[in-house]
C-alpha positions in Angstrom: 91.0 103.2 91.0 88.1 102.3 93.3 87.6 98.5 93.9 87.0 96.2 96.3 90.3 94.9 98.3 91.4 91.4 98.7 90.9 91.1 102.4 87.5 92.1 101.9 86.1 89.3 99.5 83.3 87.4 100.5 81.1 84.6 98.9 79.3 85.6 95.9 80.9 88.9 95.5 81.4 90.4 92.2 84.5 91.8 91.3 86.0 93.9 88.3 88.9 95.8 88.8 93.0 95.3 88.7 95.1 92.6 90.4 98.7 91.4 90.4 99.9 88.3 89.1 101.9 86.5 92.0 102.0 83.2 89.8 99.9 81.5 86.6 99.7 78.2 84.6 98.1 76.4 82.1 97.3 73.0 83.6 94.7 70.2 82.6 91.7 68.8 84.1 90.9 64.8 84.9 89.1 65.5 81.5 91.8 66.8 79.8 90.2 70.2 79.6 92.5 73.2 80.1 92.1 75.9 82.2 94.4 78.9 84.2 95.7 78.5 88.1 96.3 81.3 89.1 97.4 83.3 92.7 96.3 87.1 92.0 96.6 89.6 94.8 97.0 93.6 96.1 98.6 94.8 98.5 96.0 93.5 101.4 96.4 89.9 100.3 96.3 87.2 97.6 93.7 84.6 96.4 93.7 81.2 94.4 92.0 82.0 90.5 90.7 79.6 88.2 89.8 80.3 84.8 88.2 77.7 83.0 89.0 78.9 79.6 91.9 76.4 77.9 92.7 79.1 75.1 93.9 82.1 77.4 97.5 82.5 77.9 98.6 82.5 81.3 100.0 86.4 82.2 103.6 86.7 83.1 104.2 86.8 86.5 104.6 90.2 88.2 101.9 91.8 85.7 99.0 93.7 86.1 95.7 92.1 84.6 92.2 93.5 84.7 90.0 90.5 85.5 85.7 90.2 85.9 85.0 87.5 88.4 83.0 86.2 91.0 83.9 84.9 94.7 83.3 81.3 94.9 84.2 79.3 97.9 86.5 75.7 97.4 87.7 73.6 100.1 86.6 76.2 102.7 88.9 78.6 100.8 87.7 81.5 99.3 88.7 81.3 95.5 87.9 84.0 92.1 86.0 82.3 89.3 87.7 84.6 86.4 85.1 85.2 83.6 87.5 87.5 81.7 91.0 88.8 81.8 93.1 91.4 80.3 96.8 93.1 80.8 96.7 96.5 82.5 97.5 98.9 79.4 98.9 102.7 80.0 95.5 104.3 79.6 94.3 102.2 82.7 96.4 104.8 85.1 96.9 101.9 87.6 97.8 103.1 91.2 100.5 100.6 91.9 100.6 101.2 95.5 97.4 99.7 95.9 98.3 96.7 94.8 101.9 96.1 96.3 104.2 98.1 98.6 105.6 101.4 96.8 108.3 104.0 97.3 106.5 107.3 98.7 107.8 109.1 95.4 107.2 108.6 91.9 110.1 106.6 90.6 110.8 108.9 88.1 111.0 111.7 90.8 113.8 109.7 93.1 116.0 108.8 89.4 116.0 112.9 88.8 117.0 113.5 92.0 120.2 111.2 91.9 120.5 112.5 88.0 120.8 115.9 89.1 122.9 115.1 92.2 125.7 113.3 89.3 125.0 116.6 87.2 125.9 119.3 89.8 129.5 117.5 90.6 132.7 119.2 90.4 134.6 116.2 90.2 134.5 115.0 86.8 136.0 111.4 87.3 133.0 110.3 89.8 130.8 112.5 87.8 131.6 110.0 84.7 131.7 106.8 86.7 128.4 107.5 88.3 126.6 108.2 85.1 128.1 104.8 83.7 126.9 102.9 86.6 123.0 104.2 86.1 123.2 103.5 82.7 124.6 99.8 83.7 121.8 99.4 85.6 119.1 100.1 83.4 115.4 100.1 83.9 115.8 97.6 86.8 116.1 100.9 88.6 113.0 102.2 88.4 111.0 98.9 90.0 114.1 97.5 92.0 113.7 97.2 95.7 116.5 97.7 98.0 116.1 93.6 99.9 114.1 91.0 100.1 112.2 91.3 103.2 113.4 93.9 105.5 114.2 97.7 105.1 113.0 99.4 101.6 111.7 96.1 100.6 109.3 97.5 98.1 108.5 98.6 94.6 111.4 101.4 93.8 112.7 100.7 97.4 116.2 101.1 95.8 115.7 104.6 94.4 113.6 105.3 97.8 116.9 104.4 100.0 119.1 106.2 97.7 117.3 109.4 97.9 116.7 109.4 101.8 120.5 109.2 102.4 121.3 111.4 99.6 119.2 113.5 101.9 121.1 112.3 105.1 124.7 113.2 103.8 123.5 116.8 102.7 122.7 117.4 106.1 125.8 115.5 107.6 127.9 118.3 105.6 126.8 120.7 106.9 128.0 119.6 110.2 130.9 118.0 109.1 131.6 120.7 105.7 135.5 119.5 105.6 134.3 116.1 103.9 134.6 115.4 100.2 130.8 116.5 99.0 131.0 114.6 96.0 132.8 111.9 97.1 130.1 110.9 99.9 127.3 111.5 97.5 128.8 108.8 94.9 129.2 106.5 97.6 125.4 106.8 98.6 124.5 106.8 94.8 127.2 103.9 94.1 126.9 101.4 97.3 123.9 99.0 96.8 123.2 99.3 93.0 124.5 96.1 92.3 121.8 94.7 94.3 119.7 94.6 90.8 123.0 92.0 90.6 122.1 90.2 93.7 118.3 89.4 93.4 115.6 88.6 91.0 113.2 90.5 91.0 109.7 91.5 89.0 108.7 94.2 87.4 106.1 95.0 90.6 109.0 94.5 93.1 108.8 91.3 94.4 112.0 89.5 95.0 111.5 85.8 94.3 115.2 84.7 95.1 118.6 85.4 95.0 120.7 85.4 91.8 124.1 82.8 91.7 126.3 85.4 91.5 124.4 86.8 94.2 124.7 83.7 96.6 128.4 83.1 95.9 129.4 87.1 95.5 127.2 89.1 96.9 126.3 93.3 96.3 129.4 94.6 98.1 131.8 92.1 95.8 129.7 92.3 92.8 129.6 96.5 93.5 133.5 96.9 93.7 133.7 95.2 89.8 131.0 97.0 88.5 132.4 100.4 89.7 135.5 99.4 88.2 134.0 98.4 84.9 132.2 101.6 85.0 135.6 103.5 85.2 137.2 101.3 82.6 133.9 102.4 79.9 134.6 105.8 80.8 138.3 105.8 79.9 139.2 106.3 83.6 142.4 104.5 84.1 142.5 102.2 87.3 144.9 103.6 89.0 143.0 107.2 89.4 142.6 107.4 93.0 138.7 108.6 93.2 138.4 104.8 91.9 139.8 103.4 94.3 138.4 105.3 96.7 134.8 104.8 95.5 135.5 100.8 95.4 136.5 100.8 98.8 133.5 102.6 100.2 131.2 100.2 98.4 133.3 97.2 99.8 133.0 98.9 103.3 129.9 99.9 103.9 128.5 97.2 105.7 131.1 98.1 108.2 133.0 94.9 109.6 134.4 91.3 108.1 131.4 89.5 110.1 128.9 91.1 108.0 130.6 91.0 104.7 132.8 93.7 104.2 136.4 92.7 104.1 137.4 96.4 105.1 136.3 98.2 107.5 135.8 101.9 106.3 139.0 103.6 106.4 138.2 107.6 105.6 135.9 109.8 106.4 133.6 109.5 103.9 133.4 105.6 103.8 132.5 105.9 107.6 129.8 108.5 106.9 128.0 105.9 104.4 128.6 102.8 106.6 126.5 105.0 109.4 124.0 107.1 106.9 123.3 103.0 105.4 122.8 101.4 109.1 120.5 104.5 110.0 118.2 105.2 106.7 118.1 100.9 107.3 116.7 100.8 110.5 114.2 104.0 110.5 112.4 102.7 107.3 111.8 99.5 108.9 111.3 101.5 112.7 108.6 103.0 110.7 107.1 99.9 109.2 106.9 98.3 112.8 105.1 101.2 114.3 102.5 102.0 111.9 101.6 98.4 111.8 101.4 98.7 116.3 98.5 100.5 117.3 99.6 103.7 119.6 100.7 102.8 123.6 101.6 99.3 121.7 104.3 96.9 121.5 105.0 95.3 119.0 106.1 91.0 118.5 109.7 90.9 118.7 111.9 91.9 115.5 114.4 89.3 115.1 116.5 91.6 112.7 116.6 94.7 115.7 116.7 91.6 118.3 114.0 94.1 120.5 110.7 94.8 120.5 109.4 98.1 119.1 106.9 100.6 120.9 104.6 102.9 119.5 104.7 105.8 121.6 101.4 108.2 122.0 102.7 110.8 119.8 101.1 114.5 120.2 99.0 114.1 116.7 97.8 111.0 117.6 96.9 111.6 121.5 92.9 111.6 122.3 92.0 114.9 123.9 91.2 112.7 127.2 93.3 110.0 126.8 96.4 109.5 129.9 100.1 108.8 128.8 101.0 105.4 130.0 103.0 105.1 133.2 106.9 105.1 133.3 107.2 101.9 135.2 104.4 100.0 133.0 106.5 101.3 129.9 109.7 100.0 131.3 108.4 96.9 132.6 106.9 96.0 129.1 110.6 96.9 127.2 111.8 93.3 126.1 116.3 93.0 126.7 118.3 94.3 124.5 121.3 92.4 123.7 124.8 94.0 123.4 125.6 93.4 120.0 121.8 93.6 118.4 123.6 97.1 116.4 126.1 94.6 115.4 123.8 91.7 113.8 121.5 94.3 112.8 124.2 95.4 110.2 124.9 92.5 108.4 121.0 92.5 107.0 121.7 95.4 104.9 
């Protein structure tokens, strides 16, 4: 899917190709004539569309929509004059991560990896609860991200944090092979699902807003009923420990009262997921700062790190002639750190 990009428009430019549908009305003219408002956009930026046709639809918001149109200018504003319009069928093969943020992986990749993760279990009681909870939470999965704004906020962000500390905890046993196996990987798999709870999101993997029983509960509260729910459709009475245990590393995870969780992780294997969480948290967003830094760069401060973040001259990225920055400059250039920045850090997740 070759097109031209949003940030690249220009007066008088033709366009044809694919663009998501941030929002779109039906409004009226002085006239009374009808027409389409819309804000269509990929992942470089969005522009304001009219379409002066009154007897097109508006598309849902969050859709894909093929559109022939020309660049006009309004106000000083660059704006799409939108001659035609169509949804985005199958046979289109859109590349979604051209038009918003996406999960490296193909959703469908990440799912089977957590699928077959539930499948190789020995124990059978979080082996049953975990294959209730995916089924509770649908086809959300696929799209969801894992926040609003910070780490994994994209398209399948859920399934992409999932996976990377599924990842994480197979490593972290073999270091540590006395913990429970299957009991840390249900905790990864079962901890932020109920953020398809907690937000509202589109089927591109926007999040608009919160949910209500995401402002007055929240994931970790909404999380500990569902897994409990999950048990109860399973036939698992609630007094089976594994339940418990499960519930408690969900309502834990975030680590401390201040940041939501009303119990701090008390085994193992709740204290391995509060840690493999914080870490697969901050690298993903780490990652985002530095490849938006150029290299020998620092970048604004990140009020959810409290720091700033440098992008060091790594090897691969090194010109052939090009001299590592000095110590002192580096050091000079390193904004404070406060104390406690780990701490706030953990009640974004």
């Amino acid at each position: 899917m070759e097109q031209a990009v949003v940030a690249s428009f220009a007066k008088d430019l033709k366009f044809e190709g694919f663009l998501l549908v941030r929002s779109a009305e039906q409004r009226a003219s002085a006239n009374g004539s009808k027409y389409l408002d819309m804000t269509l956009c990929d992942r470089t930026g969005d522009i304001n569309a009219k379409m002066w046709d009154g007897t097109v639809h508006p598309p849902k918001n969050g859709s894909i929509i093929k559109v022939r149109a020309a660049v006009t200018e309004y106000n000083g504003r660059l704006q799409l004059r939108v001659n035609k319009l169509r949804e985005a069928e199958e046979a289109d093969q859109v590349d979604m991560s051209l038009l918003v943020p996406c999960a490296p992986y193909p959703p469908q990749q990440m799912l089977g990896e957590i699928t077959a993760t539930i499948d190789q279990m020995k124990n059978a009681t979080l082996q049953k609860v975990l294959r209730e909870l995916i089924a509770m939470a649908g086809d959300k999965l696929v799209y969801f991200p894992a926040a609003q704004r910070l780490h994994h906020a994209e398209r399948s962000g859920l399934l992409h944090h999932t996976t990377t500390m599924l990842k994480g905890a197979r490593q972290m046993l073999q270091v540590y092979p006395w913990l429970d196996a299957d009991l840390l990987c249900a905790g990864v798999i079962a901890h932020d699902l109920s953020k398809i709870r907690e937000m509202q999101s589109d089927d591109a993997g926007n999040v608009n807003d919160y949910t209500v029983e995401g402002l007055l509960l929240g994931h970790l509260v909404r999380g500990v009923t569902q897994v409990r729910e999950a048990a109860r459709r399973a036939g698992i009475p609630d007094e089976d420990e594994y339940v418990l245990l499960l519930e408690h590393m969900v309502i834990s995870h975030h680590g401390e009262a201040e940041f939501g969780s009303p119990r701090p992780p008390m085994f193992p294997e709740a204290e391995m997921l509060h840690w493999l969480d914080v870490l697969d948290a901050r690298m993903n967003e780490m990652n985002g700062i530095v490849r938006r830094t150029p290299a020998g760069a620092f970048s604004e401060k990140i009020w959810s790190l409290d720091r700033r973040v440098y992008h060091p001259h790594y090897l691969s990225e090194m010109p052939a002639n090009a001299d590592a920055p000095a110590a002192d400059e580096e050091t000079a250039q390193r904004a404070p750190r406060r104390p406690d920045a780990d701490k706030a850090y953990q009640g974004l997740l």
